[in-house]
C-alpha positions in Angstrom: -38.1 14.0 -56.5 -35.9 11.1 -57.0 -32.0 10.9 -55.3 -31.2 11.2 -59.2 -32.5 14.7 -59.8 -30.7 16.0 -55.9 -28.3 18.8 -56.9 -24.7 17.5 -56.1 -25.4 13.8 -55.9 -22.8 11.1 -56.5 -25.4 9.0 -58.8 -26.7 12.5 -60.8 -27.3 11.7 -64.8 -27.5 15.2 -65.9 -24.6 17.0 -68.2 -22.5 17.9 -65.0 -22.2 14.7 -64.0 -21.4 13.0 -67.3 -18.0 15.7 -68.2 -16.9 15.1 -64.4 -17.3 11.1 -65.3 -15.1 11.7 -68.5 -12.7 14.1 -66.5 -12.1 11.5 -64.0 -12.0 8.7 -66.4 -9.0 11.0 -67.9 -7.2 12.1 -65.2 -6.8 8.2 -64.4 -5.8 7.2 -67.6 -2.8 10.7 -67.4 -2.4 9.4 -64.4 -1.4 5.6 -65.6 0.5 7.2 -68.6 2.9 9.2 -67.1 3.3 6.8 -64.9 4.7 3.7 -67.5 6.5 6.3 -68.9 8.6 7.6 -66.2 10.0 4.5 -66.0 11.0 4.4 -69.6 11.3 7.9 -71.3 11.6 10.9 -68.8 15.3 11.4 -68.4 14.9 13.0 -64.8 11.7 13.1 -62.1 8.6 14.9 -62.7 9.4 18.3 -60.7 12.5 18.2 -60.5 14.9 21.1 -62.2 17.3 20.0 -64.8 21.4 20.7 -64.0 22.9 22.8 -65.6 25.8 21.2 -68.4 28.5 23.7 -66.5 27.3 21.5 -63.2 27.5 18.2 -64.8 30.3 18.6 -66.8 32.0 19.7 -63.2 30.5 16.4 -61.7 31.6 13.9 -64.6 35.6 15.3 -64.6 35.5 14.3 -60.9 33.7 11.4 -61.5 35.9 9.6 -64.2 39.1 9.9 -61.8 36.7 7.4 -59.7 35.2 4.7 -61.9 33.9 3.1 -58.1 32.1 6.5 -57.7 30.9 6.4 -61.3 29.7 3.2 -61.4 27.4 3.7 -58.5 26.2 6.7 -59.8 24.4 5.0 -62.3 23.2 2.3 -60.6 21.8 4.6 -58.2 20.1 6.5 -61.0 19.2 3.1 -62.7 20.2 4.5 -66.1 20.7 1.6 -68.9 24.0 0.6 -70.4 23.0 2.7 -73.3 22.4 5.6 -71.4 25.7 5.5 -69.6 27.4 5.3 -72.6 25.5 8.4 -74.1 25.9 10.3 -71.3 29.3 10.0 -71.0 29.8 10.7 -74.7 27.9 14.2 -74.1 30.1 15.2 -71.3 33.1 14.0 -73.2 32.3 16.0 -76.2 31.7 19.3 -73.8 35.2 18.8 -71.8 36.7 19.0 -75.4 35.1 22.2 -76.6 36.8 23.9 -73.4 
């Protein structure tokens, strides 16, 4: 009996063996995905829970009587220019509703 043909081998060529390959190969390439992408579309961490508009809306009032406080805010969340600006056009549009 070759090593090949040993239930549970690291080198078996049988059917179990070739979906794990493709599994693996697959989980990997998820893996890399979600990885270059959390640095360019997810808008928050993987895991983490969203805040609620009432709790940002809160935050931003504060925020914009400190610009210092502001501005480090989004460095510190290393949001783009773009996204600043959209973000704070969403809050401002909420604080006007009320």
């Amino acid at each position: 009996m070759s090593k090949d043909d040993v239930f549970g081998s690291p080198e078996a060529r049988d059917a179990s063996a070739y979906l794990e390959s493709i599994i693996e190969e697959s989980a990997t390439y998820l893996k890399d995905i979600v990885k270059q992408s959390s640095q360019t579309v997810l808008n928050r961490q993987l895991g983490s829970k969203k805040v609620p508009l009432r709790d940002r809306v809160a935050e931003y009032q504060m925020a914009r009587e400190d610009p210092a406080w502001l501005a480090q805010y989004f460095v510190d969340s290393g949001a783009t220019l773009e996204e600043m600006i959209q973000h704070a056009e969403e809050l401002e549009r909420e604080i006007l509703k009320r």
